[in-house]
C-alpha positions in Angstrom: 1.8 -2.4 27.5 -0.3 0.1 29.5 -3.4 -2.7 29.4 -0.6 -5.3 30.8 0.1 -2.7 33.8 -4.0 -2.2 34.3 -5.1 -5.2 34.5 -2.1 -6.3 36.5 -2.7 -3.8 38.9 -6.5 -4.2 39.1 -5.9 -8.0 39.6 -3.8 -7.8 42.5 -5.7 -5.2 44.5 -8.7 -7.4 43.8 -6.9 -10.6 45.7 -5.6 -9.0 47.9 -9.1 -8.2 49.1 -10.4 -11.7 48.4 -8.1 -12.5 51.1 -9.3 -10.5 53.6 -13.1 -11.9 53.1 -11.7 -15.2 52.7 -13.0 -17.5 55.6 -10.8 -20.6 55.2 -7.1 -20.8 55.2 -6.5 -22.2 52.2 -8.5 -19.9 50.4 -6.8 -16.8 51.8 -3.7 -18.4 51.1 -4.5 -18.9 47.3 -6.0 -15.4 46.8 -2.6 -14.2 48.9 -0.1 -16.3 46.4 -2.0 -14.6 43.6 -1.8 -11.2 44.7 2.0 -11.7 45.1 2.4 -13.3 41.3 0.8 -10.4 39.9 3.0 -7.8 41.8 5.9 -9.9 40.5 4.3 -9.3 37.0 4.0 -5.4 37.5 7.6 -5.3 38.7 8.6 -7.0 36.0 6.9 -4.5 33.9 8.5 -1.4 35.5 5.2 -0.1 37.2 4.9 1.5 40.2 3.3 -0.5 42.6 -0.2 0.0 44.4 1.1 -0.5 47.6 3.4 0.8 50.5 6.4 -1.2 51.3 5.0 -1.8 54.6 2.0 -3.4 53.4 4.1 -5.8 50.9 6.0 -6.9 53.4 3.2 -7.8 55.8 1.5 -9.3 52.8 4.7 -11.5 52.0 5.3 -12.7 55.6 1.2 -13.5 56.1 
């Protein structure tokens, strides 16, 4: 379970800054929508997440 939470973890911080170099729209908005998915997942799995409520929130309404 503890690789699940890793690599869960590891992927969404890495989206989230393939969104910021993104240079088109649609691009940041994929790398965005994955980031979001695997928070979901690491909720699901009880972890704590990588990130301050602030931050999810402006994540969620970009």
């Amino acid at each position: 379970m503890e690789a699940d939470i890793r690599y869960y973890w590891r992927r969404a911080v890495e989206e989230f800054a393939a969104t910021r170099r993104s240079i088109t729209g649609p691009a940041r908005e994929r790398h965005r929508n994955f980031a979001l998915l695997y928070l979901e997942k690491l909720s699901e799995l009880g972890a704590n997440l990588p990130f301050e409520p602030t931050e999810l929130a402006d994540a969620k309404a970009a």
